[in-house]
ROMIGU-549315 format. One record per residue (C-alpha): z, y, x; residue in one letter. Coordinates in pm, whole numbers, plus 50000, padded with zeros to 5 digits. Example, Ala and Ser with C-alpha at 12.3 -4.5 7.8 and 13.67 -1.06 7.14 Angstrom:
BEGIN
507804955051230a507144989451367s
//
This chain:
BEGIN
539375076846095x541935087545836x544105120045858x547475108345990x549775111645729x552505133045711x555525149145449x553755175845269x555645209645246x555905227144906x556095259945058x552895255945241x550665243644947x552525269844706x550645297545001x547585279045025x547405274644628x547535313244582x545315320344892x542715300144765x542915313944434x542925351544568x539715340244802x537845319244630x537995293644873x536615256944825x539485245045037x542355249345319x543735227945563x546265229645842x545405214546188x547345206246520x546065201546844x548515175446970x547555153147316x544195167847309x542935158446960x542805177246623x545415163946308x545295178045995x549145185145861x548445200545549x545445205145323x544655217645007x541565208144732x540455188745030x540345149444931x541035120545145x536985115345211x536255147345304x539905148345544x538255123645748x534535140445750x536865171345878x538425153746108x535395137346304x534215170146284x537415184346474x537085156546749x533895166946839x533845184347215x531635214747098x533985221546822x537195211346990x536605236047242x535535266446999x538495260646857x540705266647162x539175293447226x540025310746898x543145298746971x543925312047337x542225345547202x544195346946916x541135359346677x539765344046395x536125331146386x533815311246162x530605290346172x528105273345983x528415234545862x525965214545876x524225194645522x525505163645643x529105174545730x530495163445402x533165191145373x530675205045069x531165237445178x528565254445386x531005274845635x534005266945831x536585297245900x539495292446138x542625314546188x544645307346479x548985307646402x550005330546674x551865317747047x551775277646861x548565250046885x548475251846528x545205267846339x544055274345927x541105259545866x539175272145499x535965262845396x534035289145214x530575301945121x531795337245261x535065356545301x534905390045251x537045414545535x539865420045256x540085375345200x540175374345551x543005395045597x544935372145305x544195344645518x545635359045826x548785375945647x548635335345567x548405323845928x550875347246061x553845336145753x553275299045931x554435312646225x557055327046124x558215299145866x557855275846200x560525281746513x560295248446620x558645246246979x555095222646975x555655180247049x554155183647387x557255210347476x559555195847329x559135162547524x561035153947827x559895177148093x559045145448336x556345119548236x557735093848099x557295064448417x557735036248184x554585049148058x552525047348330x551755081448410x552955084648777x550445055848852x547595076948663x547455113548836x544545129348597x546155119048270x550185125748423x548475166848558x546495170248170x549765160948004x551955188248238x548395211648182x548705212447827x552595216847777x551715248348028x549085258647749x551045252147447x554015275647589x551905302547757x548885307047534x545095315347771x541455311847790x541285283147997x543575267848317x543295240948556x545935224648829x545075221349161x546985196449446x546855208749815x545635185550101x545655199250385x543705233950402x542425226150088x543015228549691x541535197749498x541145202749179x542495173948948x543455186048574x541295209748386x542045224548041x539235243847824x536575246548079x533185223948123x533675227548560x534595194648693x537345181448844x537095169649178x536145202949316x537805214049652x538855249849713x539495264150082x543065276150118x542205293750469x538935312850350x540485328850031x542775354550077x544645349749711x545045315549834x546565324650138x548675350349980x550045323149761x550555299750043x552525325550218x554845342949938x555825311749786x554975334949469x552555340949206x549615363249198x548225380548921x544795401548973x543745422148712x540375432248610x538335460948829x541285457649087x540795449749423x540525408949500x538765404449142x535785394849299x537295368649531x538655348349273x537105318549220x535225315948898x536325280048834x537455280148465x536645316848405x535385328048017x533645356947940x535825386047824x538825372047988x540935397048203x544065384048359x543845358548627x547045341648701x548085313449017x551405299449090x552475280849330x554025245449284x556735244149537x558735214949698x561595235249858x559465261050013x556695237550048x553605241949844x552305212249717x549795224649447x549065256349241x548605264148863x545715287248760x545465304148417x542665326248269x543935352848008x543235379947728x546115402347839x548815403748057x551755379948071x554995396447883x558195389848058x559745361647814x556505345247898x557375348548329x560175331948205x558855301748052x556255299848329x558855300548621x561185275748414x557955249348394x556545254248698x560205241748858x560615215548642x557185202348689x557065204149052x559275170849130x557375152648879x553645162549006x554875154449358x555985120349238x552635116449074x550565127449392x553105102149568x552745071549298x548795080449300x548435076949673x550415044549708x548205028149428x545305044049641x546835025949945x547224991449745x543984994649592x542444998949941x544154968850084x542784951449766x539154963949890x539704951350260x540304914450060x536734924949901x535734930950285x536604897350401x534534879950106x531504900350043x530854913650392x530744881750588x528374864550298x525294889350440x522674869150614x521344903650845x522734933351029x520924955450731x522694932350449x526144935750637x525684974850673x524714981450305x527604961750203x529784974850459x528935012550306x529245002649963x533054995150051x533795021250253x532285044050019x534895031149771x537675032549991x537655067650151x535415085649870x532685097550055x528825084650171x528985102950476x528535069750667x526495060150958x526685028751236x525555026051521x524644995251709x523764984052052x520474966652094x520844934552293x519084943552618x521994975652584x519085000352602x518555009852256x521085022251970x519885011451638x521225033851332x521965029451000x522735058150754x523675062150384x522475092650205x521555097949843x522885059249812x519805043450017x520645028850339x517755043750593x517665026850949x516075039551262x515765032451624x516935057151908x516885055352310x520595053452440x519955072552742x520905110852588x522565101752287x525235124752143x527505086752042x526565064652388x529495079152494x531795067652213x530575030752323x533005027052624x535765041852448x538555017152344x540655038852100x539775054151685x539255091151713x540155109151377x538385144451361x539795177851166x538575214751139x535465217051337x534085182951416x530345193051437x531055189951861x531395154051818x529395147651532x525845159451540x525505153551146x528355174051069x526295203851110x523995191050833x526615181150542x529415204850639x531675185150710x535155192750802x537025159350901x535675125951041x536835091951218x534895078251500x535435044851531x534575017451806x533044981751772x534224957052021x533914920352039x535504898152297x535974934652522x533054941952467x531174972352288x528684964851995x528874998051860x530235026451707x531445036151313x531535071051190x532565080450890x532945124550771x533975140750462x533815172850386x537285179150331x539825192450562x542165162050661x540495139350424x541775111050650x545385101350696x546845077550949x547295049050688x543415055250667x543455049951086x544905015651025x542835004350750x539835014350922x540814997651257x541314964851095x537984968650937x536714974451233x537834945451433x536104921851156x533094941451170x532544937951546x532734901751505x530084903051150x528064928051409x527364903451690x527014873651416x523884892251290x522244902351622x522804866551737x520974856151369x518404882051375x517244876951761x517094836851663x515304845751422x513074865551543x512404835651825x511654814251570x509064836551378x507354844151749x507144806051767x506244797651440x503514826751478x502714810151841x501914774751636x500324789951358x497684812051575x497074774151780x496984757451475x494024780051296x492354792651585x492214761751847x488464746151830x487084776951752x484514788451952x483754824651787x485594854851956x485754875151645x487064850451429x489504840651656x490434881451730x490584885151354x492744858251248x495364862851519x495624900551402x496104892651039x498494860851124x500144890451318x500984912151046x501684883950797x504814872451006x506104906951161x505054924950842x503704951751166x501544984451025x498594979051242x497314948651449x494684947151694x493394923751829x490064936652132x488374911552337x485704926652604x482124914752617x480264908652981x480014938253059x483884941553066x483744965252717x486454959152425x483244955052216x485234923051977x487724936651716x490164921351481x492124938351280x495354933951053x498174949850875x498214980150560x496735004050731x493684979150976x490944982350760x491365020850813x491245016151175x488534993851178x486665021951059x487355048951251x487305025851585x484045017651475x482655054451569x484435052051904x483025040252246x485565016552347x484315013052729x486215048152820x489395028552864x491495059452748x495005060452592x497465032352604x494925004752510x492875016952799x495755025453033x496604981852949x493154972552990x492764981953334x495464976353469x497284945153274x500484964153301x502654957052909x503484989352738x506174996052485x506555033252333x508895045252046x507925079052062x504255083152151x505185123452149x506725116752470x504115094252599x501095116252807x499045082052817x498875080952402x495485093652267x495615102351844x493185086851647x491315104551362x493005092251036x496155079651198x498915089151389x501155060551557x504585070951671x505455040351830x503195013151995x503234979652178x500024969852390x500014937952582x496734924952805x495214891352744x494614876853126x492804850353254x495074845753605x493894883853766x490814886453522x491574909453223x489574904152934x490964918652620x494564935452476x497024930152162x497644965652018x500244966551739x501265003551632x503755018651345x504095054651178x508015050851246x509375059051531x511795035151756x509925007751506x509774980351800x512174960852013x511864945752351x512234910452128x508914927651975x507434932052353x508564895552426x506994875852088x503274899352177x503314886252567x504384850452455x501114852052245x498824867052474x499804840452676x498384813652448x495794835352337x494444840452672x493994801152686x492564797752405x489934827052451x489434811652830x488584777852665x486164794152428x484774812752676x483944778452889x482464763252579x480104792752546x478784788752853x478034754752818x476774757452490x474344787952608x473394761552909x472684734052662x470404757652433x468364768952734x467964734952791x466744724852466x464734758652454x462834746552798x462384710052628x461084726352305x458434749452566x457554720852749x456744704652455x454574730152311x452974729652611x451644691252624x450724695352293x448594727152344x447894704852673x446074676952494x444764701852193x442774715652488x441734685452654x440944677552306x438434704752232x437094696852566x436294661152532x434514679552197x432824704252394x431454679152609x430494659252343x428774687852172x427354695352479x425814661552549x424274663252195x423084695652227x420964682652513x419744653252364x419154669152017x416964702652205x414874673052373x414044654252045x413394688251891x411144698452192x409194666552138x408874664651731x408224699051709x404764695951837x403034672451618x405414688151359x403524720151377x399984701251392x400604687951082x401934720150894x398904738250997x396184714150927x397944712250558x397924743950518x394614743950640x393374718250377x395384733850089x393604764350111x390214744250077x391274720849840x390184731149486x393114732249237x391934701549025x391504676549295x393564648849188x395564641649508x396534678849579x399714671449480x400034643749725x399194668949969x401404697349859x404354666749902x403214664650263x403114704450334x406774707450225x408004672750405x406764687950730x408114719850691x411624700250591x411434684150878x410984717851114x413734728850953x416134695551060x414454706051424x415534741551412x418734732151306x418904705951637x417634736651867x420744761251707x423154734151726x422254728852115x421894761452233x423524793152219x421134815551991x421214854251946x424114862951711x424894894251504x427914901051504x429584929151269x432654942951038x433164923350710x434714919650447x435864882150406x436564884450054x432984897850019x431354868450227x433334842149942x431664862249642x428424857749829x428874820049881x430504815049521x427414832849373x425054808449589x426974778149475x427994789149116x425144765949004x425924738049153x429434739949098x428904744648724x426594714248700x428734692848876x431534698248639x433974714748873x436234741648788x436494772949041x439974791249129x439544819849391x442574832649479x441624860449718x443834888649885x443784923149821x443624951250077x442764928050419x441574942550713x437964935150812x436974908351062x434174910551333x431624880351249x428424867951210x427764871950883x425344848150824x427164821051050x430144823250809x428194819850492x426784788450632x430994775450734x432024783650367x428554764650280x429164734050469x432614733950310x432304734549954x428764709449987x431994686350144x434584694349888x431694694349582x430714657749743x434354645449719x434544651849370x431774632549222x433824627848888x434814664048885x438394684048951x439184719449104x438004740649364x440984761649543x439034792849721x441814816349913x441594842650147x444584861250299x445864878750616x448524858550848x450544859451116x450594829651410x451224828551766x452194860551712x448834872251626x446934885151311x444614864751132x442294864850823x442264832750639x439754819150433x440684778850241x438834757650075x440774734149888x439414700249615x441304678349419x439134650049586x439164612149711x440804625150052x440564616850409x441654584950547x444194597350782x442274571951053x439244592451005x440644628951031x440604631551426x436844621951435x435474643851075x434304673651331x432094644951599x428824649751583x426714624451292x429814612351241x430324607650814x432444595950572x429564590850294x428264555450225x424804548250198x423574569550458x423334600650265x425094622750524x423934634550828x427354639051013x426494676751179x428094699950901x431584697451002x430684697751401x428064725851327x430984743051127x433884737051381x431054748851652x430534782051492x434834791151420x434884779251796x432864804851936x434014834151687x437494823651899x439184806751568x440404772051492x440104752351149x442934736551016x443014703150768x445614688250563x444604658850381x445904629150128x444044599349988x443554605049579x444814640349623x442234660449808x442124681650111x442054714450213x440614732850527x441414766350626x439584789350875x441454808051094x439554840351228x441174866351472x441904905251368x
//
C-alpha cells in the first residue's frame, strides 16, 4: 500500500537533511500512529518503493506493538531488518517524540551513542515545533453515531481507549464495563490478553474500593495491594497501576485501567478526569445501543428457532440444534435438558460440553431436577446457584435459568441453562427464553411421539425379519445365531444373546451378536452355563423379565471376565410354563435401555418361543423317523445275514453229503488202488532196464499213484483231518506261492503285480492249507487267461464288522464270470471249463478251508474284464 500523502514541511527535511549528514544515516522518516495503524508523514532519502516496504513493515502486529512500547516508555530502541525487508538498510532505530503518537524512524548500519543523541535532540525539536493535540483528541469527544459506533461496542471502547492513550502516555490499558458483580473486559490497548475476560468486583478489594469512592486508585510498586492487582495488561518494568471509575451520576458503569513508567503529574489528573467525564455518557450509550442490537439480534435468532429447530427428525437432532442457538443467544455452552421418558419413570439427559452433545439415561426417583418437573414458573439463578444446580459445582458457575417444559399442562421436561457470570441473565433474557420454551415443549413431545413409533416399527420390522429368515428352520443354533445378529443389526445393541437349553434343561445353544459378541462367545465358552447364576440365571428359572441400568446396584448381576455390562435386559423364551432358553442384550453405558427396549425383547421372545417350540416338534419327529429307518436298515441286515447263513448251510450240507459219498468211493478204490501200486513196484524192481515195455509199466506206476492222490484228496475233502495251525506271515505265504507258480506264470505269458502291505500283524493258520487256497486261485485266474493279461496279488490289513482282518486278493484281467454262474462257482464238481478239463472241487475245497479258519471269500466279477477274489482271515 502506498504512504498516504501528505504537505511536506521544509523545516522538517532541512533537520533530517543535517541529521543524516551528521550520522551517516541511509535514511529518516516520520511516522504516526493514527486509528491503530502506522503513516509515514515525512521521510527523507527514503523513495516511494521502499515507503511502502516500510510501511507493511510498520503494520505488522510484532512491530506495531514494539513500537508502542518505545513509545509509552519514552526510550529509544532499535532492531535488526530482515534481507528481504527492502528498506536496504540492515537496522531499524526508532525515537519516540515525547507526550504525542508520533515516532523517528532511521535506518542505519549502526549509530554510535553521540548520533543517537543528534537524533533525539532531533525527536525532542518535533515536539516542540508541534503544539497541536493528536487527530484522535482533537475529534469530537462522542463517537460519531452516524458512524455506527454506538451499534459496535469493541470498535466505539478502542476508539475512546486510544484518545485515553494518545493524551496520557502508558505501557498498556484496557476498559472494562460492569455487569453486575462483575468487570468484563471489552477494549484492550497494547497487551496480547483477550478481551472477553470477566473480573470479580466483590473478591478484589481495589475493585471494591473503586466501587465505593466513586474515585480512582493508584497502587504503586512494593506498596501494599500490589500483589492483588490483576495482571491483565501488565509489562515488565512497569510501575504505576492506575483505575478509574466511569461514573453515571454516582453510578459506576465501567472502569479505565492504565499500566505506567512513572507516576501521573497533575496536568495529566487533569486531562484524565476531563476524559473520563466526557466519555462516560457516550460508553453508556454504547453499552445501551450494544444491548438493544443484542436484544434484536436475539429475536432474529428465535425466527432461526422456528425454522431450523422444528426441521429435526429426533429428540437428539432437536437438542443439538436447540444448543447451537442458545449457545448463540446467551453466550455460553453451559446447557443441559432434561426429558421425561414416556412411562414418566426415567429422565433422559442431554448435555453440551466441549461442543459435543453427550446423552445419558438417569432414574427419576432421587434426582436433584424431578422436582423442577411440577413446577409451572422460569426460575432465574444469581450468586450461589450450585443448591439448585448440581453442575454448577463443576464449571463454577455463578448465574443460571431453570426452565420448565410443558405441553397441553403437562410436564415434558426441564431446560437449564448457567454461565459463569454473575447476573449473566436479564429479564428480557426470562422472556426470550420462555417463549422458546413453549415451542420446545411442543418440538419435545413431537419427537418422543416419532421416536417411540419408531421404535414400534423397528421391533416389528425386526419381529418379520427374525420370521422371515428363521421360520422352516429346524437347527437351534442357527436359529439362536441369526436372531442375535438380526438383533444388533436393527437396535445397533453392544451385545446380543441369544441361549437355548438342551434336555437336560442346560443353556448349552448360543448365538451371539453385536461389537463386542464374538468376545463373549469366547469367554462364555469356558463357563458352565447349568449354574443358573446372575441375571441370565436369575431369568432362566424363574421366567421373570429383567431390566437394569445400573448393574452396580443390581446384587443379582455376576461380571464376566473381559467385560463389564452396566446396563442389561434379559427376557425368557417360554413354552406356556416350560422355560427353555433367554434373550440377553447388555451395554457398557449406563441407563442405555428403555422400557420400549424391554417391550420390542418380550414381543420377540414371544415369536421366538413359537418358532423354537415348532422346531422342537419337528425334531422329535424327525429323531422318530430316523429310528425308524435305523430299525428298517437292522432288520434288513439281518435277512440278509439271515439267508447268507441259510446259504452256507444249504453249502454245508451239500459239502457234507459229498463228503460222505466221496470217503465211500475213496474207501472202495483205494483198495485195488494200492494192489496195483505195489505189484508195480514189485515188477519194476525185477524188470531189467532194457526191457522194451518198462516204460509202459513205469506209465502205469505213476497213473496209480495219481489216482491215490485224487482219493486222498476225496478222504480230506470229507473229513475233518489233523490241522497245524500257527503264526504267519501272509505276505510270506504269497512269496511262497509266487515262487511255486513263477514258472507257470512266466510260460503262460502273464505278467505278475504283487502289491503287498507292509508291517501287518500275523494271522493264526494252517500254513499249508493256505498255500493250497492261494494255489487253487491263481490255477483259476492263470486258466482264465489263456491269451495272457495281469495278475493283481494284494495283501493288506482291514477293518469290517468292526473287526480286524488280513486280506489276501487275487485279481486277472480274464474272460469273467457269468453273473448266472457266480452263486454256484464254490458247489462241489461244479465248473465253468468246457471240455471236461475241470474237476469242479478247487473252489469248494478252497471256500471249505477259509470256512473253517472262520473267514469268508469275497468275489467281484465282469464278463471280458476279469475277477477278483479276496480272502478274508480274522486277527
Amino acid at each position: 500500500m502506498s504512504p498516504k500523502s501528505t504537505k511536506i514541511k521544509p523545516g522538517i527535511q532541512t533537520q533530517f537533511k543535517d541529521a543524516l549528514r551528521l550520522t551517516s544515516a541511509n535514511w529518516a522518516a516520520l511516522a504516526d500512529r493514527e486509528e491503530g495503524k502506522w503513516q509515514i508523514r515525512n521521510a527523507k532519502k527514503l523513495p516511494p518503493e521502499r515507503q511502502s516496504s516500510l510501511t507493511r513493515l510498520l503494520s505488522e502486529s510484532t512491530v506495531d506493538t514494539w513500537l508502542c512500547g518505545a513509545l509509552s516508555g519514552g526510550n529509544s530502541r532499535s532492531v535488526s531488518l530482515p534481507m528481504q525487508s527492502g528498506l536496504g538498510t540492515p537496522r531499524l532505530f526508532a525515537f519516540p517524540v515525547s507526550n504525542t503518537s508520533r515516532m523517528v524512524l532511521v535506518g542505519a548500519e549502526r549509530q554510535s551513542p553521540k548520533a543517537q543523541r543528534v537524533w533525539r535532540t532531533l525527536a525532542s525539536t518535533l515536539r516542540a515545533g508541534n503544539g497541536t493535540k493528536p487527530k484522535a483528541a482533537r475529534e469530537a469527544i462522542s463517537p460519531d453515531l452516524q458512524a455506527g459506533l454506538p451499534y459496535d461496542l469493541p470498535r466505539s471502547l478502542e476508539h475512546i481507549l486510544t484518545v485515553f492513550t494518545h493524551e496520557v502516555p502508558c505501557s498498556s490499558a484496557w476498559i472494562a464495563i460492569r455487569r453486575g458483580d462483575i468487570l468484563d473486559i471489552e477494549a484492550v490497548w497494547n497487551t496480547d490478553d483477550p478481551t472477553k475476560k470477566s473480573l470479580p468486583v466483590d473478591s478484589n478489594k481495589l475493585f471494591q474500593q473503586v466501587h465505593k469512592t466513586s474515585s480512582e486508585v493508584v497502587v504503586l510498586r512494593g506498596a501494599p495491594g500490589w500483589e492483588s492487582i490483576p495482571e491483565v495488561g501488565k509489562k515488565r518494568g512497569v510501575k504505576v497501576w492506575i483505575c478509574l471509575p466511569l461514573l453515571i451520576g454516582h453510578r459506576m458503569i465501567g472502569v479505565l485501567v492504565m499500566w505506567r513508567q512513572k507516576e501521573v503529574t497533575q496536568r495529566e489528573w487533569r486531562r484524565l478526569h476531563e476524559l473520563t467525564a466526557n466519555f462516560a455518557p457516550s460508553v453508556e450509550m454504547a453499552v445501551t445501543f450494544f444491548e438493544m442490537g443484542m436484544h434484536l439480534r436475539r429475536l432474529g435468532m428465535f425466527n432461526d428457532f422456528a425454522l431450523t429447530v422444528s426441521s429435526a427428525q429426533n429428540l437428539e437432532g432437536i437438542a443439538r440444534r436447540v444448543f447451537d442457538l442458545l449457545a448463540r443467544i446467551f453466550g455460553t455452552e453451559l446447557i443441559t435438558l432434561y426429558l421425561l421418558s414416556t412411562d414418566a419413570r426415567m429422565l433422559r439427559e442431554f448435555y453440551n460440553r466441549d461442543r459435543r452433545l453427550l446423552p445419558r439415561l438417569n432414574d427419576l426417583s432421587g434426582h436433584p431436577m424431578a422436582k423442577f418437573l411440577s413446577q409451572p414458573r422460569l426460575l432465574r439463578l444469581d450468586g450461589d446457584v450450585s443448591t439448585e444446580l448440581p453442575s454448577a459445582d463443576i464449571h463454577q458457575a455463578r448465574s443460571g435459568m431453570i426452565v420448565p417444559l410443558r405441553y397441553r399442562g403437562q410436564s415434558v421436561g426441564v431446560l437449564t441453562i448457567e454461565s459463569v457470570r454473575s447476573q449473566a441473565f436479564s429479564q428480557y433474557d426470562e422472556h426470550l427464553i420462555g417463549v422458546i420454551a413453549s415451542h420446545l415443549a411442543g418440538l419435545v413431545e413431537y419427537g418422543r411421539l416419532r421416536e417411540e413409533a419408531e421404535g414400534r416399527a423397528r421391533s416389528l420390522g425386526l419381529i418379520h425379519e427374525v420370521v422371515q429368515q428363521v421360520i422352516g428352520l429346524n437347527d437351534k443354533y442357527e436359529i439362536a445365531q441369526i436372531t442375535a445378529d438380526l438383533l444388533s443389526q436393527y437396535f445397533d445393541y453392544e451385545v446380543t444373546a441369544v441361549l437355548l437349553g438342551d434336555k437336560q434343561h442346560r443353556l448349552t445353544i448360543h448365538g451371539f451378536g453385536g461389537k463386542f459378541g464374538s468376545d463373549i462367545r469366547k469367554v462364555v465358552g469356558r463357563r458352565d452355563l447349568s449354574s443358573y447364576s446372575g441375571i441370565t440365571g436369575h431369568v432362566f428359572l424363574t421366567g421373570e423379565s429383567q431390566l437394569v441400568n445400573d448393574t452396580r446396584q443390581n446384587r443379582l448381576y455376576e461380571q464376566l471376565e473381559g467385560w463389564n455390562a452396566s446396563s442389561e435386559v434379559c427376557v425368557a423364551l417360554k413354552d406356556n410354563d416350560h422355560i427353555f432358553g433367554i434373550i440377553d442384550i447388555e451395554s457398557s453405558r449406563l441407563n442405555a435401555f428403555t422400557r420400549n427396549d424391554l417391550i420390542a425383547i418380550e414381543s420377540l421372545a414371544g415369536i421366538l418361543a413359537a418358532v423354537v417350540s415348532k422346531t422342537d416338534q419337528y425334531q422329535r419327529l424327525q429323531e422318530a423317523n430316523r429310528q425308524l429307518r435305523q430299525t428298517q436298515i437292522e432288520l434288513k441286515a439281518r435277512m440278509e445275514a439271515q439267508r447268507a447263513a441259510e446259504h452256507r448251510l444249504v453249502q454245508t450240507a451239500k459239502l457234507a453229503a459229498l463228503g460222505e459219498m466221496a470217503a465211500g468211493i475213496a474207501h472202495e478204490l483205494n483198495n485195488p488202488l494200492t494192489t496195483v501200486t505195489g505189484f508195480s513196484e514189485l515188477i519194476l524192481e525185477e524188470m531189467p532196464e532194457d526191457v522194451s515195455y518198462r516204460t509202459e509199466m513205469e506209465m502205469v506206476q505213476r497213473e496209480a499213484h495219481r489216482a491215490g492222490e485224487v482219493v486222498r484228496r476225496l478222504l480230506d475233502f470229507s473229513r475233518q483231518g489233523e490241522r497245524t495251525r500257527s503264526r504267519a506271515d501272509a505276505n510270506e505265504l504269497v512269496e511262497d506261492v509266487i515262487a511255486l507258480t513263477q514258472h507257470l506264470i512266466h510260460t503262460s505269458g502273464i505278467q505278475l503285480v504283487a502289491e503287498l502291505g507292509g508291517d501287518l500283524p500275523w494271522v493264526s493258520v494252517d500254513r499249508n492249507q493256505i498255500k493250497q487256497v492261494l494255489l487253487n486261485l491263481i490255477h483259476n485266474a492263470l486258466q482264465a487267461m489263456p491269451n495272457g493279461g495281469r495278475l493283481y496279488l494284494s495283501t493288506a490289513e482291514r477293518s469290517r464288522d468292526g473287526r480286524r482282518w488280513i486280506t489276501m486278493s487275487v485279481r486277472d484281467t480274464g474272460v469273467g464270470i457269468d453273473p448266472k454262474d457266480q452263486p454256484r462257482i464254490f458247489e462241489p464238481f461244479f465248473t465253468t471249463r468246457r471240455g471236461g478239463t475241470g474237476t469242479g472241487l478247487g473252489l469248494s475245497v478252497t471256500y471249505g478251508i477259509i470256512t473253517d479258519h472262520g473267514g469268508f471269500i469275497d468275489v467281484e466279477s465282469e464278463i471280458g474284464k476279469g475277477s477278483l477274489f479276496t480272502v478274508w482271515l480274522p486277527l
